[in-house]
N, C-alpha and C positions, 0 to 999 in steps of 0.2 A: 223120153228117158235118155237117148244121146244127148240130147241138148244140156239138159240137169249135169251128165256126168263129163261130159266138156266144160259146162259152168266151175264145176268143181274143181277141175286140172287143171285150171287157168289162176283160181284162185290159189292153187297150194304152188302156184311158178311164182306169182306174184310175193306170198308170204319168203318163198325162196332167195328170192330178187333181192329185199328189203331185210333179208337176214332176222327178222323177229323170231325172237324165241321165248317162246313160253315156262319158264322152271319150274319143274314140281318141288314142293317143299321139303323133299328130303337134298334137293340140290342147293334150294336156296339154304337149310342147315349147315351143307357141307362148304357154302359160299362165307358164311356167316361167321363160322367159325375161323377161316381164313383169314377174314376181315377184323375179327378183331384181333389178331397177332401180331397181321401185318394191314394196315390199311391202304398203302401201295406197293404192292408186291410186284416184283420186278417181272421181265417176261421170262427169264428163265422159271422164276417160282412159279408163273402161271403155266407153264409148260408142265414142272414136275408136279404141280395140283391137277390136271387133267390124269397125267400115269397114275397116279396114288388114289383117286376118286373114279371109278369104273363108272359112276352115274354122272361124269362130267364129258365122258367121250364122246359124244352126239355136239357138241356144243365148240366151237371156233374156237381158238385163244384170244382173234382180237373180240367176242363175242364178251368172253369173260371181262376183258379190259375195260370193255363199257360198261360190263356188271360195275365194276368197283368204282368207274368212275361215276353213274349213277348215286351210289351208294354212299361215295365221298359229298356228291351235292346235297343229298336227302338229310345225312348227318349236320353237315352246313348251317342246310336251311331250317332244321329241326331244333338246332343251337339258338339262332339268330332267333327264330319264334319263340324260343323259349325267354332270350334275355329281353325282348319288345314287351310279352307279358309279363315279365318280371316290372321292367318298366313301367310299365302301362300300368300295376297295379301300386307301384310307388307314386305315382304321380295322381291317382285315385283318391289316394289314400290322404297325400298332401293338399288335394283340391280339396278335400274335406275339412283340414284342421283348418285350412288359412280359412275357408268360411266360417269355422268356428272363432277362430282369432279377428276376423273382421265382427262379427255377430256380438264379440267382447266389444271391442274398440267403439262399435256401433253405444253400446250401454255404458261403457264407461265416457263416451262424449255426452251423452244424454244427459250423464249424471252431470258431470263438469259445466251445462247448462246451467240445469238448475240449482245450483249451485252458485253462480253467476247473477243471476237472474233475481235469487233471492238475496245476494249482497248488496244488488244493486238497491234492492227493495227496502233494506236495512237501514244502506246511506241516505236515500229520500226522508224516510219515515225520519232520520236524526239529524238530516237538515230543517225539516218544518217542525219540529219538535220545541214548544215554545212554554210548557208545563212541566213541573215534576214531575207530576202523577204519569204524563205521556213519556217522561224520560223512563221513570220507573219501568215505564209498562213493556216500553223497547227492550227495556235490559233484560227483564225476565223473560218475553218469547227469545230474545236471543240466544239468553242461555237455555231454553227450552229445545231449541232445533241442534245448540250443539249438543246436547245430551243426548238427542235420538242420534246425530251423525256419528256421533263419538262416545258410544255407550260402555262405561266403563263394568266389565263383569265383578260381579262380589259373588265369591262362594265361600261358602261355609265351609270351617276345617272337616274334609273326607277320613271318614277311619281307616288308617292303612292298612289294616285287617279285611275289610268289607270292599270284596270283588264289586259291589253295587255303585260304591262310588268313585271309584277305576271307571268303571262300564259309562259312567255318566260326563267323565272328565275325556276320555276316549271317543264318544260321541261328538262333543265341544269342538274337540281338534279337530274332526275330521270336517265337519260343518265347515268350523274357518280355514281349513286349508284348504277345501273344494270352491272355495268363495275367493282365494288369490288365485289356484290353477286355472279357474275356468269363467273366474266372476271377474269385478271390478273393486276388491276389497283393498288392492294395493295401485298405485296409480306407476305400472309401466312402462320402459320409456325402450323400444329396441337398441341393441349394442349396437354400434360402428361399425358395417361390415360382415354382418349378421345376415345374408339371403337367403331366403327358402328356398329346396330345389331339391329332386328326387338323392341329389349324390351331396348336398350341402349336410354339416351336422347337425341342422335343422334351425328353430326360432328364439334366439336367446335376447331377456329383456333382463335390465336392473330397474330397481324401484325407487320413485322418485319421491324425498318427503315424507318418510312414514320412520318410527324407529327403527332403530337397527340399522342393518342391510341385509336388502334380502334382491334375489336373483331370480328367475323363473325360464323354462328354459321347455320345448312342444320337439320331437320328431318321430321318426321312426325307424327302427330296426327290424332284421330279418330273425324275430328270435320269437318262442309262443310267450306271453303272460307271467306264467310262473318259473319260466328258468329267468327273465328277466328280473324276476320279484328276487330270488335265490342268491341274482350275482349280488342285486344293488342293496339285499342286508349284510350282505359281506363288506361291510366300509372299508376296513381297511385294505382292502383289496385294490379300489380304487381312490379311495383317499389318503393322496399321499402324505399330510396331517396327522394322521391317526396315528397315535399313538397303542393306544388299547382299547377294548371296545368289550367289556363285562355286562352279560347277561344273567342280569339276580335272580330273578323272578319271570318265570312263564304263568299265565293263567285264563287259560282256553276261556272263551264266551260264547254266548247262548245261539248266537248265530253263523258258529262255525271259525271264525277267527280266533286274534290271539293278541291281547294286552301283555308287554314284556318293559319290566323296570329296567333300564339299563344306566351302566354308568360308563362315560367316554373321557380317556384323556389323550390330550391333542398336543402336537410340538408347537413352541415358540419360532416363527420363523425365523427370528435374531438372537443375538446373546443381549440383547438393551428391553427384554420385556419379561413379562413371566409368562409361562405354558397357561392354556384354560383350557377347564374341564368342563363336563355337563352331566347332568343328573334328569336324568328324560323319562318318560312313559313312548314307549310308540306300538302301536295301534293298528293291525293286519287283519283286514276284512274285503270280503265282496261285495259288489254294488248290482241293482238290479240289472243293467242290463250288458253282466258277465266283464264287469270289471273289476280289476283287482285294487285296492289301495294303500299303501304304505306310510301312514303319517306318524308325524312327532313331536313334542313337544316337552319341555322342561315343568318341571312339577317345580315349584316355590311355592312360599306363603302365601301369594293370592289365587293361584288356583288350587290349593290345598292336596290331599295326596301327602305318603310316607314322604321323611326325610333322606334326603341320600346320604353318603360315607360323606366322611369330614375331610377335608382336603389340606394339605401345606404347601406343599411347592406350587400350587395352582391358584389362578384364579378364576371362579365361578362363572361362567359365561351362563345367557339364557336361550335356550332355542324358541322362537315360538312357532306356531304351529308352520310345519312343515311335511314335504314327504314327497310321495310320487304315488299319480295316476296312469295303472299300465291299464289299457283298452287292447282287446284282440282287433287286428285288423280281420277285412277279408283277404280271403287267400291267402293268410297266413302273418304271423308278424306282430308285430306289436305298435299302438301309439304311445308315446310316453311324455307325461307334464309332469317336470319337476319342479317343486317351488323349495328355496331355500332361505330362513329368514331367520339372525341370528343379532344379538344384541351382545356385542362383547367386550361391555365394559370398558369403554373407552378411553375414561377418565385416569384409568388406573397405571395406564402406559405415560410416559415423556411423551410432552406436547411434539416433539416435532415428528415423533413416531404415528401420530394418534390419523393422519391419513391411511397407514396400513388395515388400521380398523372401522375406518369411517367410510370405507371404499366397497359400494358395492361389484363394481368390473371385478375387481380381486377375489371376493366371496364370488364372482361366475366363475371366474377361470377354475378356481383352486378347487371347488365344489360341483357346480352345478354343469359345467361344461366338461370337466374330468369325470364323471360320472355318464353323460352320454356316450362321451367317448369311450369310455371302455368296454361301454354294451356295444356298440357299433366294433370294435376291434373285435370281442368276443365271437361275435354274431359272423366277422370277414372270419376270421379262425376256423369256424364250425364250418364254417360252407364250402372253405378250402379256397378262398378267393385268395389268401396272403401266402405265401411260399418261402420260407427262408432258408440261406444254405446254412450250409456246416453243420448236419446232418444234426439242429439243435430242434427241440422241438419250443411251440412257441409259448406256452406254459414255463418252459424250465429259463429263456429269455426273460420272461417277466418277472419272474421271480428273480433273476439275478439284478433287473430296473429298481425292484423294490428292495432289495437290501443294498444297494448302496445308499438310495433315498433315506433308510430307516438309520444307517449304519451313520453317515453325514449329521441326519439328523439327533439322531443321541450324542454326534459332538459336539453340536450347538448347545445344546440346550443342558445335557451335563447333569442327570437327575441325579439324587442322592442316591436313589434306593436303586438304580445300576452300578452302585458303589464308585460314583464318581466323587472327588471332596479337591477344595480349591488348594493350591501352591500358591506360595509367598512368592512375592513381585521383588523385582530389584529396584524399584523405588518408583520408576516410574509403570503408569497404569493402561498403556496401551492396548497390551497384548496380556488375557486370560489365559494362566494356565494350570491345566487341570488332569490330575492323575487317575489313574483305576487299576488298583492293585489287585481287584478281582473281580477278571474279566469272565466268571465262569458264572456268574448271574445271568449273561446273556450269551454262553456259550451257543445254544440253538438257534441264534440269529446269524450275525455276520462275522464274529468272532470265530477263534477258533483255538484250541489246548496248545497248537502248534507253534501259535507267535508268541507265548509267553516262555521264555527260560525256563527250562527244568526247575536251575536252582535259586530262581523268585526274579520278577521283574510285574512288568504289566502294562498301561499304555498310557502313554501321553497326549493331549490334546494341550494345541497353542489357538486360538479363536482371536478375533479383533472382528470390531464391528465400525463402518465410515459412513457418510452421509459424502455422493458423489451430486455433483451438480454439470447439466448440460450436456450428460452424456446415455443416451439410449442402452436400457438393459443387455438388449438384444446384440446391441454392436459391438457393446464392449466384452459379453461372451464370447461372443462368435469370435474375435480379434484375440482373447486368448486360449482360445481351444485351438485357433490356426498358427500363431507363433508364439507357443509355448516357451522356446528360446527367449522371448522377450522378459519372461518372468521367473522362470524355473533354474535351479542350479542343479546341474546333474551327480553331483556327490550326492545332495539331499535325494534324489529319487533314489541312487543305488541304496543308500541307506536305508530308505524304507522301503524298499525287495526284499531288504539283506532279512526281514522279520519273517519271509518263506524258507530262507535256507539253515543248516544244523545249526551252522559258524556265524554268528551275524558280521559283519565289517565293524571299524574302531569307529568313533563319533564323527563324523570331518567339521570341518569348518565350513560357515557360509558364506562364499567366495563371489562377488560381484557377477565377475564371468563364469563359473563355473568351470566343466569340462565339454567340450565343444560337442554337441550332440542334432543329429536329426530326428525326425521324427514322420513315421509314416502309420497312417489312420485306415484301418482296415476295419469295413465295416458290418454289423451281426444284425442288424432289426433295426426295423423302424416303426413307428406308428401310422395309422392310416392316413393322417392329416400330413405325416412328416412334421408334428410339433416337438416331438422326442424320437432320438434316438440312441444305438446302444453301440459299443463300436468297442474294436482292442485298436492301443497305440503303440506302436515297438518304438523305442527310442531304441537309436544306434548311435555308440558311444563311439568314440574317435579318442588314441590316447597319442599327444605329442611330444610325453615326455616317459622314461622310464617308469617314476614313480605314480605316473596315471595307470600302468598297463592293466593293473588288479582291479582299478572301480571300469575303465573303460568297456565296458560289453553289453549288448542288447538286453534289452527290458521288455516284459510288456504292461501294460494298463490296460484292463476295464473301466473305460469310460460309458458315461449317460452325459449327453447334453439333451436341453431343454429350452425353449420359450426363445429364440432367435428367429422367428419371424418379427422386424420390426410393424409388421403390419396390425400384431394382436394385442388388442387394448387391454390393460390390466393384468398381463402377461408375466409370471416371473421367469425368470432367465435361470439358469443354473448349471455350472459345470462341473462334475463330481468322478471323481477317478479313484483306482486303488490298484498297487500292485498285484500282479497270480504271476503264476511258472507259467514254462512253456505248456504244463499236460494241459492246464484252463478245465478241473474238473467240475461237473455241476456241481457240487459240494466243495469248490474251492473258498478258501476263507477269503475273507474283506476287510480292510481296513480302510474307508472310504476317507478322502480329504475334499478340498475345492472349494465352491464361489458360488454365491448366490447374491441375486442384485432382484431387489424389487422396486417396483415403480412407484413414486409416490405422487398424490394427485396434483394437479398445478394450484400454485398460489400466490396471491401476488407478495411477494419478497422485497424487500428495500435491495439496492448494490453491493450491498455486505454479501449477499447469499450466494453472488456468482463466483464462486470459489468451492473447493474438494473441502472437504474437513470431515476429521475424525472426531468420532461423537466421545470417545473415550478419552482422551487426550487432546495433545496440542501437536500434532505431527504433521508438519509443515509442507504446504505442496509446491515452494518453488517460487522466484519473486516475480511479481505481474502478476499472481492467482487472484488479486483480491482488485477488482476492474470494477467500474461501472459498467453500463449499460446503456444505450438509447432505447427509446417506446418499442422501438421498430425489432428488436433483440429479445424481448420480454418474454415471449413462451418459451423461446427457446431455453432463455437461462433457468425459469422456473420448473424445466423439466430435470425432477429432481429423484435420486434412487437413493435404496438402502445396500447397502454391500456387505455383506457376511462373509467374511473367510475362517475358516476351520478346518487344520492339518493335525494329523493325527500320525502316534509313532511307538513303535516299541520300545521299550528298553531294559535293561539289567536295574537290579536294586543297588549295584554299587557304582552304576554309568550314571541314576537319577538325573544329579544334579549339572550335569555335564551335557546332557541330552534335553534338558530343561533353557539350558545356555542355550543350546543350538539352535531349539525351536522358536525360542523368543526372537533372535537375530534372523533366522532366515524368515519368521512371518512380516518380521519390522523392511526385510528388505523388500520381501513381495508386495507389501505396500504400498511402497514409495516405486516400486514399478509399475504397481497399479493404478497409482497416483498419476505419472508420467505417460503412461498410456492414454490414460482418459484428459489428459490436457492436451495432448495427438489427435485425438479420433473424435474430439467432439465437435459436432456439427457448427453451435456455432463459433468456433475459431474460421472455420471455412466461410461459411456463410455471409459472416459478416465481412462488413469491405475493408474491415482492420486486418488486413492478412496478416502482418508483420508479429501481433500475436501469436501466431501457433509456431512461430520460430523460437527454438531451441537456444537460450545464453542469447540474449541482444548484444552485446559487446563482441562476440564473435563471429555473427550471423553478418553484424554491421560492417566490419573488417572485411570479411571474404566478400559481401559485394562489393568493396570499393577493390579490392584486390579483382575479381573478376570485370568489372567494368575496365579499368584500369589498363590492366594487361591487354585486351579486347581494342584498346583505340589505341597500345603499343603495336601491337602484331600485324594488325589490319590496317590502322590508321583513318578508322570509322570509329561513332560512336555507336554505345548500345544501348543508352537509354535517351533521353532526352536531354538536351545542354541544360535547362535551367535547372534539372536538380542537381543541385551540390550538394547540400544534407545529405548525410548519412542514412537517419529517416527518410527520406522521400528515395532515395536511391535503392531503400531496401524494399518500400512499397509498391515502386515501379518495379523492378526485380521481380517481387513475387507474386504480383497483378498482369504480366508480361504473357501476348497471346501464344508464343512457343514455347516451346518447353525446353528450357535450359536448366541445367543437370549438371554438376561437377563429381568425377570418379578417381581413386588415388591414384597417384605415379607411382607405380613400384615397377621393377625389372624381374624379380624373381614371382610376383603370386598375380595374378591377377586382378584387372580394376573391379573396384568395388566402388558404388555410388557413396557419396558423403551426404551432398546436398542436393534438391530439387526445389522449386519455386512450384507453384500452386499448379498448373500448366503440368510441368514434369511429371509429378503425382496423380494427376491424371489420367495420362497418358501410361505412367505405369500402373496402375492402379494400386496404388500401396501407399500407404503414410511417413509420417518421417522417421518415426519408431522403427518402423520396418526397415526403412531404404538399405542400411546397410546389410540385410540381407542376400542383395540382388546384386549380383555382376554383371556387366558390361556385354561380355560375351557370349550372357545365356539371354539376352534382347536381342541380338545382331542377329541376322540369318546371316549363312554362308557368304555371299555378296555380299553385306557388311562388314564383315568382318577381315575378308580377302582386302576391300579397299581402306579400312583403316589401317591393316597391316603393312599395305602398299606406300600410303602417305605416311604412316608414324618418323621415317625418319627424318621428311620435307617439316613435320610440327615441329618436331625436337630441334632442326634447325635453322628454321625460317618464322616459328612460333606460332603455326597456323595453318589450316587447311582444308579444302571444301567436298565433302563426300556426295556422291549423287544423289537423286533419288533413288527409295527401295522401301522394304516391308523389314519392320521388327515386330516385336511380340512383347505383349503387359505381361506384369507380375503372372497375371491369373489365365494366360494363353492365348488370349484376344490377340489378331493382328491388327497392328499400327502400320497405316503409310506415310508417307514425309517426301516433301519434293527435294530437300536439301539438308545436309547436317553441315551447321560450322564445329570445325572442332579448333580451339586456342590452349595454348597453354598459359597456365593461370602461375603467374609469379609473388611472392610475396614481398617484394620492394621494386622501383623503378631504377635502381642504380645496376653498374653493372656487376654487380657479386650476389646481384638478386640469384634466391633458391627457388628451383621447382616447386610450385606447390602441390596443384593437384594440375587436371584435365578438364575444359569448361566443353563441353558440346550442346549445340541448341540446334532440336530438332525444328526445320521450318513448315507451316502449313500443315501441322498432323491432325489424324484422323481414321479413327476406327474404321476398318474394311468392314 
């Protein structure tokens, strides 16, 4: 009995020792609740949670501290397990479909066997072929195999009255669409770029050789079956195409589903085609084993079914069978196969257009890949994985993406029955423009009672449409969303603010330079991929003269850009803005303007083609635009877009015609900006080893390097290039093929240098084009020490004509540090006598290279 009760005092010294404590559950409550308020609570708070909890006095403070710090690992690790199973059932789920899509690819190689195997059988049999009767006899089994491979359906006209033969034409579709989701009815070929993976947005294929174009496209979301089924009937929701989307007819079926007539009309992505419509049946039913399916297809004369509405401004596109396969995952979620496959009349568009429609990539991006995506956005939304500030929710975001999109879109394309109707041209036919004197048909969308006059006006739209060559979608967006200054005149932006305020401003003129303005990009949402986003722009006005002081003042923009990953194949690009006030109400009005560039697909082109032109006119890109090409330059130049611009604007009924002036002139100017941009920034002027090309006025470019050379073996009494080129050409070649980067900045006394010129090297190292250079000063590259020792020698250049800066670090355009073991810096003269004038500053950084 001593021994036991000794055993026992030893043990509760030990439990002492070791400090373990045991919590009853009304402590761990009172822990609990602490922990969620505060999850590290400082020690004073653990201090005053002992006095305030009478059932915590028994118990240490640092006792508590390992409570919580327990507590904090437990939640940790409860997290981490949770996102490993989240995981873990993504990657489940995706080990399954790829076995499905090999278990396809497995039968669609089968097929393409025999297939093979029996043509080879064909050729035999019609080489030893030495009879009529045996030739006879080959033609007719051949055309026997291709009528089973290629069986063409005949039905009999369905009475549009009789649900029975709906039900029959309903079943059809569904057969041949589950035969491209999951069969081998359409021969797929994966997109560029396209990897499966738990966080990719899953398996996208276009189809290869079959009519139309059609897309197909396997992943998975965190969302059940039927809210997925809910978003992706909502089209226009995620299809930013969609125009309207009328539901005539519902008519429930015997197995629980739902046959619905619908009638869709879709935008033109240009002003050079006409809009298409569709007149469809689609077909909402369960499959046995708890799948949902969504398919559709157009009703015509040969698959029989009611006539749709009669159409004018459109033309008739056909869908054929299409739709989507939602399968419940386990553990939650969904699988989703979308097949999309549409034949849109292709013949009906201008030949050089007719890639826009012959393009299955394009039918992915715009369809079949914007519809995943928006389940997967949805799906981050719900789960709270996306977070955005400015206390916006992310529903009232999307909704402001899609009325610009809509709002752009109706300036394209310019329907009648939005009460839009054409203006008379001033002889020449570049630039469409088109009035809407009643903008209250579409008051509920992006418009609003606010921007038209009291006492009568309504809106203007200026549109032009170009055919650009050699210049990527994506580049040439992004390069004007980042220097707007390149293209924009800031009267015309205050002007079209001015259609938020009581007082609009007088008309201005479209002024070359404009009024000098910056521009800073503040940003509201992004997509999950980062392929769109949504952003305000304040433009800050600067006024240098009196008469500026009234337009000179900050603006903002709602902007959407789009599709500037150069990486995404059949990608359209799009940059779309519209004035708001400062409130930025969710119900602020819209007047959307901007640029859209689509890719068109390569083809081989004769030398003509490597040139910008305007498909509406003759509007000239500049001399040297119209070049050959060598073999070795060939994709390049054949990489070929569509360029849509359409600005839109208020105006008085008695400004009309005055406002009409305005926009025709400032869209002709942005043009020819746009023009000059993309002969700047296109890859191959770089590329290719014609440098001398992407230089601005050859007569000028040729001067200033003889003037830069020149001066250089004045000052120094070295050469800079090589003695045997003399030419003008070769000296501009070598010049701008030169491994350092030589840079010329102006001489002025009172403002600061600004760059002029740069050689290929320079541009580099700055990271910016020639378009841009003049942008950039001198002294926002220099770091400190730069800048001390230029200051130091400026007066030895000015009069000794030259000078050597040490080594140090500058900074690119875009932030990057540059080192350089040496800078010469020369002054550049424009004659050799001596009443030679200053011209500018030559400096050549030596040996650079990004840190």
């Amino acid at each position: 009995m001593a021994l036991s009760m000794h055993k026992e005092s030893l043990n509760n010294k030990q439990m002492d020792s070791s400090k373990y404590v045991r919590y009853t559950p009304e402590q761990v409550e009172a822990l609990e609740r602490v922990y969620n308020e505060c999850p590290k609570p400082s020690s004073l708070r653990r201090q005053q949670l002992i006095r305030e909890c009478p059932i915590l006095s028994n118990i240490e403070p640092k006792q508590i501290k390992v409570w919580f710090q327990n507590r904090r690992c437990r939640e940790k690790q409860r997290k981490e397990a949770s996102r490993l199973q989240t995981v873990n059932r993504k990657l489940t789920a995706m080990n399954k479909l790829l076995m499905e899509e090999n278990d396809r690819l497995q039968k669609q190689v089968s097929h393409l066997v025999y297939e093979n195997g029996y043509m080879k059988q064909q050729l035999q049999i019609a080489s030893v072929t030495t009879t009529d009767n045996n030739s006879c006899e080959s033609v007719v089994v051949s055309g026997q195999h291709q009528q089973q491979q290629n069986p063409t359906p005949r039905h009999p006209q369905r009475d549009a009255n009789n649900p029975a033969g709906l039900l029959t034409i309903a079943e059809e579709t569904l057969a041949e669409f589950l035969s491209k989701a999951t069969g081998t009815a359409v021969d797929w070929v994966q997109m560029i770029g396209m990897k499966p993976g738990p966080d990719s947005i899953g398996i996208v294929a276009v189809s290869r050789n079959c009519s139309g174009v059609a897309a197909r496209a396997c992943g998975l979301v965190s969302l059940e079956p039927t809210k997925v089924a809910e978003i992706l009937k909502d089209r226009p929701s995620w299809y930013r195409d969609c125009r309207c989307i009328d539901v005539l007819s519902i008519i429930p079926t015997a197995n629980g589903g739902t046959i619905e007539l619908i009638y869709m009309q879709t935008y033109a992505p240009t002003t050079l085609a006409a809009a298409r419509d569709f007149w469809t049946l689609r077909y909402t039913t369960s499959l046995e084993d708890g799948s949902l399916v969504i398919c559709e297809r157009s009703l015509t004369s040969s698959t029989g079914g009611p006539t749709g509405p009669p159409t004018t401004s459109f033309v008739r596109a056909e869908m054929l069978p299409s739709g989507f396969l939602i399968r419940p995952c386990d553990g939650g979620g969904s699988i989703i196969h979308i097949v999309d496959h549409v034949d849109l009349d292709v013949w009906s568009v201008p030949e050089v257009l007719r890639p826009l429609y012959e393009s299955s990539k394009i039918l992915a991006q715009k369809m079949t890949i914007a519809a995943l995506r928006h389940i997967r956005q949805i799906a981050q939304e719900t789960n709270g994985e996306i977070q955005y500030g400015g206390g916006r929710q992310p529903a009232v975001l999307r909704t402001f993406s899609q009325r610009l999109c809509r709002g752009f879109n109706d300036a394209v394309n310019g329907f009648v029955d939005d009460g839009w109707s054409l203006m008379g041209s001033d002889g020449v036919e570049d630039v469409t423009i088109m009035i809407n004197s009643s903008p209250g048909k579409f008051f509920g969308s992006q418009y609003n009672t606010s921007m038209v006059p009291s006492f009568g006006g309504g809106v203007l739209c200026a549109k032009a449409s170009m055919l650009l060559q050699s210049v990527p979608p994506a580049l040439l967006v992004r390069f004007l969303r980042e220097h707007r200054s390149e293209w924009a005149d800031y009267g015309i932006d205050t002007y079209s603010a001015s259609c938020l305020k009581p007082n609009p401003y007088t008309v201005p003129c479209a002024r070359p330079s404009g009024f000098p303005s910056s521009q800073v990009i503040l940003p509201l949402a992004h997509t999950v991929e980062h392929e769109e986003f949504l952003e305000v722009v304040r433009l800050e006005g600067q006024a240098f003269t009196p008469e500026d002081v009234a337009l000179a003042r900050d603006m903002y923009l709602l902007q959407l850009c789009s599709g500037i990953d150069e990486n995404e194949v059949g990608a359209c690009a799009q940059l779309v803005f519209a004035p708001i006030d400062e409130s930025f109400a969710d119900n602020a009005p819209l007047l959307p303007s901007g640029f859209r560039v689509i890719p068109l697909d390569s083809k081989p082109d004769g030398p003509g083609a490597a040139r910008t032109l305007d498909l509406a006119s003759t509007l000239e890109v500049g001399p040297g635009s119209n070049r050959s090409t060598g073999d070795g330059e060939t994709n390049i130049y054949n990489l070929r877009s569509v360029l849509t611009i359409a600005f839109q604007f208020t105006f008085e009924n008695h400004l009309r015609d005055d406002v009409a002036s305005m926009a025709r002139q400032y869209v002709r100017s942005v043009v020819g900006s746009v023009q000059r941009v993309a002969m700047a920034i296109a890859p191959s002027h770089i590329s290719s080893g014609l440098g001398p090309k992407s230089l601005p006025g050859s007569p000028e470019a040729l001067t200033l390097v003889c003037w830069i050379c020149r001066s250089y073996r004045i000052h120094t009494g070295g050469e800079l290039l090589r003695a045997d080129s003399q030419s003008g050409d070769a000296l501009l070649k070598q010049l701008w093929n030169h491994s350092d980067a030589i840079m010329c900045c102006s001489l002025k006394t009172n403002a600061s240098p600004v760059f002029t010129f740069a050689n290929q090297a320079g541009l580099d190292m700055l990271e910016t084009t020639l378009v841009a250079l003049q942008d950039i000063m001198l002294d926002k590259i220099l770091d400190e020490a730069g800048r001390k020792s230029l200051c130091s020698e400026f007066s030895k250049i000015m009069q000794q004509g030259f000078a050597h800066l040490p080594a140090g670090i500058c900074v690119s355009s875009m932030g990057r540090p540059v080192s350089y073991e040496q800078v010469i810096v020369w002054k550049v003269v424009d004659d050799d006598n001596d009443d030679a004038a200053n011209h500018c500053l030559a400096l050549m950084f030596v040996n650079w290279s990004f840190v």
